[in-house]
C-alpha positions as CSV (number, residue, x, y, z in Angstrom):
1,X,-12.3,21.5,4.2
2,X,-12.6,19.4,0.6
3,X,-9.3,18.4,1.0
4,X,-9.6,17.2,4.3
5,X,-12.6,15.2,3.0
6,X,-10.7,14.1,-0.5
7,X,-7.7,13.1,1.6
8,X,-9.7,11.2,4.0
9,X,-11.5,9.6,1.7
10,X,-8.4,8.5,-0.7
11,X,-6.4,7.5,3.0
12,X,-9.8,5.2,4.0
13,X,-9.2,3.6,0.2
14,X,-5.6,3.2,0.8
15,X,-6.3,1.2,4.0
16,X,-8.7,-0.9,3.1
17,X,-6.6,-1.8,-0.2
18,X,-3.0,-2.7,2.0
19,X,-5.4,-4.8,4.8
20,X,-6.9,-6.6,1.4
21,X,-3.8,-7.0,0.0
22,X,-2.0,-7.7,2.8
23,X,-4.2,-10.8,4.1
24,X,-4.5,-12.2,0.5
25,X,-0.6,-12.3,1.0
26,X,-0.9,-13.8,4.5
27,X,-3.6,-16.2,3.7
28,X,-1.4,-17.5,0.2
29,X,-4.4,-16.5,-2.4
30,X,-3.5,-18.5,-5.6
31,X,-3.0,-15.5,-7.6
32,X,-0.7,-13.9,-5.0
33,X,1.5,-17.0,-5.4
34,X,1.6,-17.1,-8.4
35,X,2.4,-13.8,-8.6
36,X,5.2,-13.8,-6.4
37,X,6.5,-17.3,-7.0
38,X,7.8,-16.2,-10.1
39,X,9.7,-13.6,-8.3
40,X,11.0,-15.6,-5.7
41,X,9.1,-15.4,-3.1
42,X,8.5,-18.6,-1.0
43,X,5.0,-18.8,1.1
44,X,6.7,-17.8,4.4
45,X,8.2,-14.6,2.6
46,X,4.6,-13.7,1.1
47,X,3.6,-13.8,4.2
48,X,6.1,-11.6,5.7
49,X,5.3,-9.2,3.0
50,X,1.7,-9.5,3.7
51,X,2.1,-8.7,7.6
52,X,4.4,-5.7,6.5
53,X,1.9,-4.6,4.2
54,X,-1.0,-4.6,7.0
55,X,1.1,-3.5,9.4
56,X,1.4,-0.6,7.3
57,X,-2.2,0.0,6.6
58,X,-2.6,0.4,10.6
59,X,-0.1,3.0,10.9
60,X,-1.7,5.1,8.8
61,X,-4.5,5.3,11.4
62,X,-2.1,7.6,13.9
63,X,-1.2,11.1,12.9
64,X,2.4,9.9,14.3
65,X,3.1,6.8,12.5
66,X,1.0,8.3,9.5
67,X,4.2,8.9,6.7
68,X,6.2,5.6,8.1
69,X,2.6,4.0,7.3
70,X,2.6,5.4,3.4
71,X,6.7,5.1,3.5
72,X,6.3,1.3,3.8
73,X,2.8,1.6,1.6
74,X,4.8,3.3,-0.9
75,X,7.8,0.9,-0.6
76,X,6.2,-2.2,-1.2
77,X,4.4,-0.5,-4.3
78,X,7.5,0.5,-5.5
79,X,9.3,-2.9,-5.0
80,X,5.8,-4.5,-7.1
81,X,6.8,-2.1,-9.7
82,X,10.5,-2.8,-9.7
83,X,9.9,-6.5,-10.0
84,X,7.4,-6.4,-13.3
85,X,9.7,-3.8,-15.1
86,X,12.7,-6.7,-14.4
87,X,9.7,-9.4,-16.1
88,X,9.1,-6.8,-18.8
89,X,5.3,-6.6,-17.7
90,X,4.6,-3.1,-18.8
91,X,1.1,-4.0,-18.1
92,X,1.9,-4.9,-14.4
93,X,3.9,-2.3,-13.5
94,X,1.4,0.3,-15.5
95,X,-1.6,-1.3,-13.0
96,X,0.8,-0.3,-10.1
97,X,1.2,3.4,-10.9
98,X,-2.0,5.3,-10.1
99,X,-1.8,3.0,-6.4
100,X,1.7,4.5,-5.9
101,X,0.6,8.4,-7.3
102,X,-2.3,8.4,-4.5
103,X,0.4,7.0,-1.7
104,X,2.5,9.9,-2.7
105,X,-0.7,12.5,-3.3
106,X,-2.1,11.5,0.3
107,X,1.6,11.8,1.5
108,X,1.6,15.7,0.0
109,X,-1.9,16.3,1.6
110,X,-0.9,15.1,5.2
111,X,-2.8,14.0,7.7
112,X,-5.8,15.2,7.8
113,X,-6.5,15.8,11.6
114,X,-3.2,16.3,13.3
115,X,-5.0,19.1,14.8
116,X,-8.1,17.4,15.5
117,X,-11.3,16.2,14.4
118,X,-12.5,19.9,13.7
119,X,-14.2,20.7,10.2
């Protein structure tokens, strides 16, 4: 029963960061670009990264779609990551970790009403 609530609670968190994240992609945000730019990434590939990172976010809604959801959650995390360590940004990729520990931690504790919304 906590977990369920501790799992709902870190999955609600998780969703509302990727659809933050994911339209301040979409919608170019300065410090996205800037961000990315230095990687890269032109404006129209933020913004694909952006709709894959909301896109995300909603499949985490459905029971069925719930681990390709944190998969992709996970993956984009993980490329972030990648990308500072190849810049040197300790600091970067340190900010990433604890993001990328509770996609895996809510990944371990499943979904939280596959079998229903019973407490």
């Amino acid at each position: 029963m906590i977990l369920k609530v501790i799992n709902s609670i870190l999955i609600l968190v998780a969703i509302t960061m990727g659809l933050k994240q994911g339209y301040a992609m979409i919608s170019a945000k300065p410090e996205m670009m800037e961000m990315f730019e230095k990687w890269g990434f032109s404006k129209m590939g933020l913004a694909i990264n952006g709709g894959i990172t909301i896109i995300a976010a909603l499949l985490i809604f459905f029971p069925k779609t719930f681990v390709w959801g944190k998969f992709l959650m996970a993956a984009g995390i993980l490329l972030i990551m990648c990308f500072h360590l190849l810049d040197k940004g300790l600091k970067g990729f340190s900010i990433e970790i604890p993001f990328l520990l509770i996609n895996l931690v809510i990944i371990y504790l499943q979904y939280p009403f596959k079998d229903g919304f019973s407490l």
